[in-house]
C-alpha positions as CSV (number, residue, x, y, z in Angstrom):
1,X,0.0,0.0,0.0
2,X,1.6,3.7,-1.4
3,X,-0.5,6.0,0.7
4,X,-3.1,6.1,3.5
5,X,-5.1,9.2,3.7
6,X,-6.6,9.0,7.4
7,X,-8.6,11.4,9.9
8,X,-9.6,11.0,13.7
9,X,-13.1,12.1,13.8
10,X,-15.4,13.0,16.9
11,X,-19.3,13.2,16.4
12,X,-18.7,14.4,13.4
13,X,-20.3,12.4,10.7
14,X,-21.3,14.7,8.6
15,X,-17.9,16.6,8.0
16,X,-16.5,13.1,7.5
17,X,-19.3,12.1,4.8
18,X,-18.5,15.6,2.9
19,X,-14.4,14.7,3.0
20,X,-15.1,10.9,1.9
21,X,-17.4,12.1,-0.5
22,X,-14.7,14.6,-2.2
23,X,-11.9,12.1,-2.0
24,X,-14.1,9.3,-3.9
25,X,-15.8,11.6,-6.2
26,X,-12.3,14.0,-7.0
27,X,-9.2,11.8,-6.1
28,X,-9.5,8.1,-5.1
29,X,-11.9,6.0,-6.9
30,X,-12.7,2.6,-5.8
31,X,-10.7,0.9,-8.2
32,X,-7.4,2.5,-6.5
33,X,-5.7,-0.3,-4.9
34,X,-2.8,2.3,-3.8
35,X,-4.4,4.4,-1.5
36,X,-6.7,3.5,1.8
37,X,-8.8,5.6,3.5
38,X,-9.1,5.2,7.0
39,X,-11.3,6.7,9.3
40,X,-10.7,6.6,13.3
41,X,-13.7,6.8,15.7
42,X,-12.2,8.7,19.4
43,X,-16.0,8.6,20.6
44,X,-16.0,6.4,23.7
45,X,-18.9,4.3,22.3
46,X,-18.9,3.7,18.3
47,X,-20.8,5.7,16.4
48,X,-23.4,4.0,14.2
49,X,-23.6,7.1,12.0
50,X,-19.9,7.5,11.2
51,X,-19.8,3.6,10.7
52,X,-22.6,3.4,7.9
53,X,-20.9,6.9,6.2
54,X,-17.1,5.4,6.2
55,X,-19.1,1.9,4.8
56,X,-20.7,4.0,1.9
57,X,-17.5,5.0,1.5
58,X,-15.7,2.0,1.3
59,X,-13.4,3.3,3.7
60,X,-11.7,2.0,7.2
61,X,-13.6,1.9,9.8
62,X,-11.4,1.7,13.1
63,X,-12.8,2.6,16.4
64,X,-9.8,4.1,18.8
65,X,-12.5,5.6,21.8
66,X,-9.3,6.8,23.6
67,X,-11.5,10.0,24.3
68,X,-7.8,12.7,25.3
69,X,-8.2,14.8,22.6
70,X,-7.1,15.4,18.7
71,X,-3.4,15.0,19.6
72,X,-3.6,11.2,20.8
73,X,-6.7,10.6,18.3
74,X,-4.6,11.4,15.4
75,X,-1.5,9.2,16.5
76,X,-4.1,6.5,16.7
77,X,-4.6,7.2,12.6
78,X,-0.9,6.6,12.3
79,X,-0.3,3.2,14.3
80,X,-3.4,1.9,12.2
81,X,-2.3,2.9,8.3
82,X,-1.1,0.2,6.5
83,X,0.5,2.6,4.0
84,X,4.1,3.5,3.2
85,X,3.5,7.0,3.7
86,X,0.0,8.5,5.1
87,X,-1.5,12.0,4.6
88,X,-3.3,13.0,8.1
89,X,-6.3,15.7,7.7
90,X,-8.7,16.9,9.6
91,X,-12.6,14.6,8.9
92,X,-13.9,18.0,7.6
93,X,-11.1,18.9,4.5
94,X,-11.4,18.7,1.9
95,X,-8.0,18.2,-1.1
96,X,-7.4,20.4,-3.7
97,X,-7.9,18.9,-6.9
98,X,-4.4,17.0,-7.9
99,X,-2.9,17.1,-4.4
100,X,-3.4,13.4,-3.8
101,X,-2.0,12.6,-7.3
102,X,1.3,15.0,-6.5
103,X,1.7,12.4,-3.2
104,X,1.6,9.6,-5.2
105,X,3.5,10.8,-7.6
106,X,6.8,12.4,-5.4
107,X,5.6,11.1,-1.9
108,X,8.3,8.7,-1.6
109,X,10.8,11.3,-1.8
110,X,9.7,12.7,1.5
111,X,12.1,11.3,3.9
112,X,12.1,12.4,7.1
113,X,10.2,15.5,5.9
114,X,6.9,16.6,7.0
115,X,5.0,18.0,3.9
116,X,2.1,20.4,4.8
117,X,-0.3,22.9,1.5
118,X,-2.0,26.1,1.7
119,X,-4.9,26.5,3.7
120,X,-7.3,28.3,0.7
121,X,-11.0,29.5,0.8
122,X,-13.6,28.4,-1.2
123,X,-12.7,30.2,-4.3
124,X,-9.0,28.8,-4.2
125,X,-7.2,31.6,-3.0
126,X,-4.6,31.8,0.0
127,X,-5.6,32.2,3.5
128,X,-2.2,30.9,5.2
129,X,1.1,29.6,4.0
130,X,2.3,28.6,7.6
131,X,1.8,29.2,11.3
132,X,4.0,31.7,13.3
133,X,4.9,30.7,16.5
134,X,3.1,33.6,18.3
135,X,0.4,33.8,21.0
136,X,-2.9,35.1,19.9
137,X,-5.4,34.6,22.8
138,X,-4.9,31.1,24.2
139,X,-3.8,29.8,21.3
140,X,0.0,29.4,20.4
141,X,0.4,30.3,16.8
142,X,-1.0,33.0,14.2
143,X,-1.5,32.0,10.7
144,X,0.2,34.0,8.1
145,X,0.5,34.4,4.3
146,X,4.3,34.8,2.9
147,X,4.2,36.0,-0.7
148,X,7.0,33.6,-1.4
149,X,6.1,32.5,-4.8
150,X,8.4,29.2,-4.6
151,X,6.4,26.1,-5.0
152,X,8.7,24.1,-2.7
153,X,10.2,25.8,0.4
154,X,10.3,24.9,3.9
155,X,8.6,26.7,6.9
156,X,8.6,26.7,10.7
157,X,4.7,25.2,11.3
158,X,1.8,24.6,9.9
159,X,-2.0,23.9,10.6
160,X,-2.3,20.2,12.0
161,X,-5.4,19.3,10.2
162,X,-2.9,18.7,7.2
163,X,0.6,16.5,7.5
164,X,1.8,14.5,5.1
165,X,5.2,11.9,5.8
166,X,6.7,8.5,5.6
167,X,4.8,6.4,7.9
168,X,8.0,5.3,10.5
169,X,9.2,8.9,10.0
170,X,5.8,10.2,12.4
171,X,7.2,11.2,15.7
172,X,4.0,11.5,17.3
173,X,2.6,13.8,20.1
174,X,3.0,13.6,23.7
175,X,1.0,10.8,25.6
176,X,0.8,13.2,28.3
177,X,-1.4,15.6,26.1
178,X,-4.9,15.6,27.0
179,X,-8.1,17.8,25.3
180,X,-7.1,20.6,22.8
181,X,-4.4,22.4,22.0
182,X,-0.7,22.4,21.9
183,X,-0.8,19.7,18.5
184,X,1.0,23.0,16.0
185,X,4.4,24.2,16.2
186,X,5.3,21.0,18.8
187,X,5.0,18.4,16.5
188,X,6.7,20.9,13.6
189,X,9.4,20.8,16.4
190,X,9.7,16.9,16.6
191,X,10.6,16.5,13.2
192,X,13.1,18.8,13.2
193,X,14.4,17.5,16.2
194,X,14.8,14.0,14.3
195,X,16.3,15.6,11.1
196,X,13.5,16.0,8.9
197,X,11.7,19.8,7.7
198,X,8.5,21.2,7.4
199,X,8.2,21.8,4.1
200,X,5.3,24.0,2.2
201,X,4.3,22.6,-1.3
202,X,1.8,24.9,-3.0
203,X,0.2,22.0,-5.2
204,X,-1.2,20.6,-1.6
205,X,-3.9,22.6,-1.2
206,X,-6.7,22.2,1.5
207,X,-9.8,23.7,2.5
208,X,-10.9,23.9,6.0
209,X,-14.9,23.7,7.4
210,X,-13.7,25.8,10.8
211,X,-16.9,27.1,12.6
212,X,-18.8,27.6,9.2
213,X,-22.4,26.8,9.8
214,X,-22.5,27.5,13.6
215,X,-21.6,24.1,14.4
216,X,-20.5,23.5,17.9
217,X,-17.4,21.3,19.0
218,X,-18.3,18.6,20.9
219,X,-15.5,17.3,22.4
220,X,-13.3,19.5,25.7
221,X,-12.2,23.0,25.0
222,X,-10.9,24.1,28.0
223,X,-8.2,26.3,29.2
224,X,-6.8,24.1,31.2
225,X,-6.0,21.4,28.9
226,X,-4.4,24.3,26.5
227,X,-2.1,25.4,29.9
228,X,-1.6,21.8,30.5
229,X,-0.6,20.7,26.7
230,X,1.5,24.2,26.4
231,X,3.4,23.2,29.3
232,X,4.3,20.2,28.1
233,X,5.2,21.2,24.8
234,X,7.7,23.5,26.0
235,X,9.0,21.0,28.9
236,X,9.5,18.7,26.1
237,X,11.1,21.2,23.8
238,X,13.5,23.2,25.8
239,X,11.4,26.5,24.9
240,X,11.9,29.5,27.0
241,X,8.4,30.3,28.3
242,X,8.7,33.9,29.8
């Protein structure tokens, strides 16, 4: 198997059904014996929804119910790939059109490189390039556009709804994370740390649901958990909190 393309999801069904829709419809039809698509399940109990929309789908069905937030859900999508290399994204992207093509294509050339795209609107332009590593509210890291017109260059962090690498090159998030928060710019860190870059490729492009459509997030938000991960991000990293 070339590639996995795999997502955690969390009562989210229906921003799963739109992203399996687009990848069957616009990049992987059934006849691809190259690429999987695997979904992963972090409710507690399995979701009978999500189940019948990854079996439409003909996609993966693992249920992980570890229930500790995106960080730990989305290692769970890398211990159960079965591909060489696996493309991680968020259960409500959706792939701009010849971005899974490019992967199959060069993805073996990878490394011990992270590969991230441009977050884009609806209408395909630009929202953010990368992620600087600078606090806006609670959140560590402020998205940003660099007219850079090079289709290849590397950067210092990126969304984590998007991350593309050799499977044994992953070097996965904390186990001590818990809830939201503190995923960007640690795990950008980590693969540095183990020799690889990030590295921006403008033919990956991805679009993002966010809070479109008022829908609410289901699973913790809290500020302690974003204290708690940021902690432990900069313990692990050596980063000067002041």
């Amino acid at each position: 198997m070339k590639l996995t393309i795999g997502m955690a999801n969390y009562d989210d069904a229906e921003g799963a059904w739109w992203t399996l829709s687009s990848l069957r419809l616009n990049h992987v039809p059934i006849s691809n014996n190259e690429i999987e698509i695997l979904v992963c399940d972090d409710m507690p109990n399995p979701s009978k929804e999500l189940q019948k929309v990854c079996n439409d789908a003909r996609a993966r069905y693992v249920h992980l119910g570890r229930d500790q937030g995106p960080a730990r859900a989305k290692d769970g999508v890398w211990e159960h790939a079965r591909g060489d290399t696996v493309l991680v994204i968020d259960s409500h992207v959706m792939l701009a059109p010849g971005s899974v093509q490019y992967l199959l294509n060069h993805g073996h050339d990878a490394g011990s490189n992270m590969w991230v795209g441009p977050l884009l609107n609806e209408s395909g332009g630009m929202i953010a390039s990368e992620l600087l590593p600078e606090l806006r509210g609670a959140f560590f890291g402020v998205w940003s556009v660099n007219p850079d017109p090079s289709r290849i260059r590397e950067i210092h962090a990126h969304g984590s709804a998007y991350a593309f690498m050799a499977r044994k090159a992953w070097p996965k998030f904390s186990p001590h994370f818990q809830g939201f928060a503190g995923e960007e710019i640690y795990i950008h860190q980590k693969v540095r740390n183990n020799g690889g870059k990030v590295l921006l490729i403008r033919d990956l492009g991805w679009i993002h649901r966010f809070s479109r459509f008022g829908r609410a997030i289901t699973y913790k938000l809290t500020l302690n958990d974003k204290l708690r991960n940021y902690t432990i991000a900069a313990y692990e990293m050596g980063w000067n909190v002041p």
